[in-house]
N, C-alpha and C positions, 0 to 999 in steps of 0.2 A: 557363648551360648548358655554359660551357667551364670545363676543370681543369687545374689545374696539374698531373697525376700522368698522365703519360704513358700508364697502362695505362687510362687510363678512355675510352672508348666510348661517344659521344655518339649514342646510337638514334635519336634523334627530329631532331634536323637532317637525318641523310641520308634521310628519307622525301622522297618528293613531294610539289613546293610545292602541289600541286592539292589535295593531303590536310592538310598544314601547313594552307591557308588554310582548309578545311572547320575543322579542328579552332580556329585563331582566331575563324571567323564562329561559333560557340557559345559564345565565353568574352563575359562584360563587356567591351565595350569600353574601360574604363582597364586593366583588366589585360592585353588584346590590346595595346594601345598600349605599356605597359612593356616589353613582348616584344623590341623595340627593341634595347635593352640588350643585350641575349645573346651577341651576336657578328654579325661584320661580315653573315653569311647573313643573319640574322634582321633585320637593321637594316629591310627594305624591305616585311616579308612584310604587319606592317600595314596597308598602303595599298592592300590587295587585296580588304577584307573586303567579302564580301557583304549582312553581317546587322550591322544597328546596332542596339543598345541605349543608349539614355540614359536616365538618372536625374539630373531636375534638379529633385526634389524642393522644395528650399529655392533663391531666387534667389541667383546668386552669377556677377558678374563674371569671375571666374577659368574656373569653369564652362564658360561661355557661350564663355571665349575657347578654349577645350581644345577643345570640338564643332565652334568654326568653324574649327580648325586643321586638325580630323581629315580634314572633309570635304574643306576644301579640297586635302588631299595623298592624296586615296583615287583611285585611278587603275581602280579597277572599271568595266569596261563598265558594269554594271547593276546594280541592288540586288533582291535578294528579301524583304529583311524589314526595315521601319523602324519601332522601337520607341519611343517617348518617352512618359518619365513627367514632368510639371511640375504645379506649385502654382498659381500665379495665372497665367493665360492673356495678364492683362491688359499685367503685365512680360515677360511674354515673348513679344510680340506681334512684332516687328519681325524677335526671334532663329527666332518660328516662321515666319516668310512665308523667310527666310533658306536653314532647314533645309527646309522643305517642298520651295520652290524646285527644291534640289539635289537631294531623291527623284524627284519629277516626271521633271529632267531626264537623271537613271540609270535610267527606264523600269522606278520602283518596283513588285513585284507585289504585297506585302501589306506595310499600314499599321495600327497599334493606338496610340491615343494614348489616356494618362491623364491624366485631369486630378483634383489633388485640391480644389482650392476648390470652395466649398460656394455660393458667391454669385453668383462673376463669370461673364459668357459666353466660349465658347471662338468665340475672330474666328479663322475661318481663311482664306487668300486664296480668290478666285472658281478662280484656275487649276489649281486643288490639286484642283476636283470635277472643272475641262471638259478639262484637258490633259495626261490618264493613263492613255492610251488599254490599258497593260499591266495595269492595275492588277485584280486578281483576288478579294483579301479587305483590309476595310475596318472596322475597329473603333474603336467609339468609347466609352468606358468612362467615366462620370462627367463626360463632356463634355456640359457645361448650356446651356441657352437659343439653341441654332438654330433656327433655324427653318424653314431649307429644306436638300434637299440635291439636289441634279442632279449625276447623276454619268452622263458620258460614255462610259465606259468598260463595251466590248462585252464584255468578259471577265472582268465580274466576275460571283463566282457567290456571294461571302456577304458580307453587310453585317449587321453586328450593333452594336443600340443598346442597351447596357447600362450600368441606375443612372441613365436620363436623366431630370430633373426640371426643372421651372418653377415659380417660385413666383407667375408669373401668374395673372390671375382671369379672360381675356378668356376666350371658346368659342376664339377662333382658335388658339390655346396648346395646341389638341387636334385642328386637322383636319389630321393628319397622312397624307396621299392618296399613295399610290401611285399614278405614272403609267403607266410601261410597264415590266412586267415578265412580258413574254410569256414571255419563255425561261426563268424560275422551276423549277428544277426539283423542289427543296427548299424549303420555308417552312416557320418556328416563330411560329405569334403567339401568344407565351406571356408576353408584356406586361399591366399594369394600369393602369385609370387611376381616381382618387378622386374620387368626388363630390365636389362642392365645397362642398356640408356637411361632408363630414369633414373639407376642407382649412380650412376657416375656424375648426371646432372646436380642429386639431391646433396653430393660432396664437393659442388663444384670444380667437376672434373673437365677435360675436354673432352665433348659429344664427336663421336664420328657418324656425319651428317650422313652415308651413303645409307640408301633404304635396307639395304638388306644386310647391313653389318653386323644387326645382332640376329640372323638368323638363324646361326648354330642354337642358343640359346632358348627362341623357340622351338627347335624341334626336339630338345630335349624337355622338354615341357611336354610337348605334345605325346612324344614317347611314354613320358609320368601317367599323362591322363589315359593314355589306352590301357598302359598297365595297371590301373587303380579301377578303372572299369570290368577290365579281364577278373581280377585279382574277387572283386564283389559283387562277380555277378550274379550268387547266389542269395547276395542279403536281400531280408525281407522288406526291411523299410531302406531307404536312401536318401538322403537330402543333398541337394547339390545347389552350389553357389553359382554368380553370376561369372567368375574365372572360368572354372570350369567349363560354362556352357561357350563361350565365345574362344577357348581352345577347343572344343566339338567343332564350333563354325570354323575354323580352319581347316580341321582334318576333315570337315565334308566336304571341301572345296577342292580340297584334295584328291578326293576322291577314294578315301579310308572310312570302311564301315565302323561303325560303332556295334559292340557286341550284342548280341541278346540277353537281358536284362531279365533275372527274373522275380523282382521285386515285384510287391502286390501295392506297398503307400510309397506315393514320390512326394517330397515338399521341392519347391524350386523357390530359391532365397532372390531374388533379382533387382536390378538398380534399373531405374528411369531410364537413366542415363544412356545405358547401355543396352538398347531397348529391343532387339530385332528376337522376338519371339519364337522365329519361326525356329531358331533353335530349339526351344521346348517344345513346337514339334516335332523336331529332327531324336529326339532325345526319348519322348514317348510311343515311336513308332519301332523304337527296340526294346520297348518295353510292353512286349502283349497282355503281359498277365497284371499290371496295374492294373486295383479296382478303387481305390481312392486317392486324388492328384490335388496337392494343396499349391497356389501359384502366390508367393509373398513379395509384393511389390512396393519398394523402399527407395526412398530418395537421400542421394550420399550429400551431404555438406558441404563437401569439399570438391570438388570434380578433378580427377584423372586423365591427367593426358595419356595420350596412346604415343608410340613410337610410328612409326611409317607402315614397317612392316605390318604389324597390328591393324591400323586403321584401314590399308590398301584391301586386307580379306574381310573385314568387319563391314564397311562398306557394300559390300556385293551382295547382302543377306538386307540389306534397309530396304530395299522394293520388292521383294519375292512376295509370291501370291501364294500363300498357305494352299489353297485350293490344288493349284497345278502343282506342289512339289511334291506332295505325298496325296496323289490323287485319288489311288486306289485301296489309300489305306483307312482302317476303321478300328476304334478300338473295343474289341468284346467282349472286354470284363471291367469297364470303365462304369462305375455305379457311382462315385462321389466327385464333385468337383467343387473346390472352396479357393475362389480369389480373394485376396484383401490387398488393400490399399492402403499405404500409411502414409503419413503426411504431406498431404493433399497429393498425390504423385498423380492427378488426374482434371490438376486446376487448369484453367485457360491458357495457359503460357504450354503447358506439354501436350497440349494437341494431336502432337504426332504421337508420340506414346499412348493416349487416349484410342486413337484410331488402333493401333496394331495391336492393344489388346481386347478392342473390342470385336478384330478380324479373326484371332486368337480364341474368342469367346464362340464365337459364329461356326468355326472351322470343327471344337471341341463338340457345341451342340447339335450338328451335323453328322460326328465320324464318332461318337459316343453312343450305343445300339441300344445298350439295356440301362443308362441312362436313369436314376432315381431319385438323384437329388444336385442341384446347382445351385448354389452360393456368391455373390458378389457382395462383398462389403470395405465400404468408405469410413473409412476410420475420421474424419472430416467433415463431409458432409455426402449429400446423397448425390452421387454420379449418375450422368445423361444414362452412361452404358448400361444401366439398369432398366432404363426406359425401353431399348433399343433393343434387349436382346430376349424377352421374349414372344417377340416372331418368328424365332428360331429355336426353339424348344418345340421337339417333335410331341405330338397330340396324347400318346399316354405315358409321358411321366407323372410320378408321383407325386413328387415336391420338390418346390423351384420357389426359392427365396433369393430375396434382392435387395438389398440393404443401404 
């Protein structure tokens, strides 16, 4: 940063250190750290950073001793962001209880750790859940085979489990319970989880062809989903995947209510594929007090076999007449409605799809009272369904867009 040519004008030293260290806590941390070098100002501004990143992708000695040197000369009251990326959990178990440690004890707000092995568990200490009382957001990213998490901490408002897998065979490997998340105000269960037909398959295992041999297996699923329903029935917004909805169409076959919902915005994340709607009605009719319902219609790639059991209740939902199943019901606080369509999921080949959410459309501008604004949009190009469905838009709405 400094020059031998006397006219040269060093800008960025004389800013504030307040603004210097904002502008260090966004760089890498080895390149924050070389900062050093610059001149006698700069020697110290390091040890200020708020925001860690590390990549210790590959174990490495050298590594491990650079991040316990950082920490140990960072003079920060507090950290707001601690980033780590590592390979095997397993070698770096002692470096993690180390670095956790010293976040906990800077009154960390938000933590994201990656892990890339494919095999090992990530050990994390017990005090890294109970003694983080700051702690706000919590991500954990290809981090394998926990099994519990208690976390302490009154101020956290997102925890996200992404890429998490088990190559276990027990049920217990799946009863993932929420305990107390009264204060929820946001929730995504936009999670899946694989019969264990198809996991046995996917290891080339041998399948036991009888229909209902993994149905232990589903009904502990279906158990998860009531309890995750129960558990947020007071969050305000909810997003809910296409798993999800097609364990509801189980348990309503069942003949098992779904709770009173009292969420106001619902997103429903939904595959082509998997098409039978009437779920989302089944799903907004325990939901009265929804006033705006986003419906996100995506087409997977790869397509998903079902097992027996699976297809045999999925099945019984592909003809129902939205009309006669929930005949009497209306929804009264229903003001927004926003469909979109992504890649092409609405071309000439999905037909059938095309028709049941255009019956879906029909069904909504019928039992939707106070009704203000409808939204249909083709991310593609411009769908028939837009043609068709304003003859079904009652006489005083406001605005009805068609896209």
């Amino acid at each position: 940063m400094a020059s031998n040519d006397p006219t040269t004008v060093d800008r960025i030293s004389v800013l504030p250190d307040s603004l210097l260290h904002h502008i260090l806590s966004l760089m890498p941390i080895e390149e924050a750290f070389i900062t050093h070098a610059f001149s006698k100002g700069w020697r110290y501004l390091w040890t200020s950073l708020y925001n860690f990143y590390f990549n210790c992708e590959l174990y490495n000695e050298e590594y491990v001793s650079f991040v316990d040197y950082v920490l140990a000369h960072s003079v920060s009251p507090k950290i707001k962001e601690f980033v780590l990326h590592f390979h095997d959990p397993n070698e770096y178990k002692s470096a993690l209880s180390r670095w956790l440690s010293f976040a906990v004890e800077k009154k960390v707000e938000n933590v994201v750790l990656w892990s890339y092995s494919e095999d090992d568990a990530c050990p994390l200490p017990e005090f890294f859940y109970t003694c983080c009382p700051a702690l706000e957001t919590m991500e954990f990213n290809s981090c394998k085979r926990f099994t519990r998490l208690e976390i302490r901490s009154s101020k956290l408002k997102t925890l996200k489990l992404i890429d998490y897998g088990d190559n276990g065979r027990s049920l217990d490997d799946f009863k993932c319970r929420l305990v107390d998340v009264t204060s929820v105000v946001n929730a995504r269960l936009t999670f899946n989880i694989t019969c264990i037909k198809d996991i046995q398959d996917d290891h080339g295992e041998e399948v036991d062809d009888e229909e209902d041999s993994c149905g232990d297996y589903h009904q502990v699923f279906s158990i998860l989903v009531q309890d995750y329903l129960q558990k947020l029935s007071c969050a305000t917004d909810l997003t809910i995947a296409s798993w999800f909805t097609e364990v509801l169409c189980m348990l309503q076959f069942k003949g098992v209510l779904i709770p009173e919902l009292k969420c106001k915005y619902v997103t429903l994340e939904l595959q082509m594929e998997t098409f039978n709607l009437y779920r989302a009605a089944d799903l907004l009719q325990a939901s009265p007090y929804v006033e705006t319902l986003n419906i996100d219609m995506h087409t997977m790639y790869f397509y998903k076999s079902r097992c027996q059991f699976e297809s045999r209740y999925l099945a019984k939902g592909a003809n129902i007449d939205l009309q006669s199943w929930v005949a009497c019901f209306v929804f009264p606080n229903l003001k927004n409605v926003r469909i979109t369509n992504s890649f092409g999921c609405l071309a000439d080949h999905f037909k059938q799809g095309y028709d049941k959410l255009f019956k879906l459309s029909e069904f909504l501008l019928k039992r939707a009272t106070v009704l203000e604004k409808f939204i249909i949009i083709s991310k593609t190009r411009r769908s028939e369904i837009t043609k068709a469905a304003g003859s079904f838009l009652p006489q005083d709405m406001r605005n009805v867009a068609l896209y």
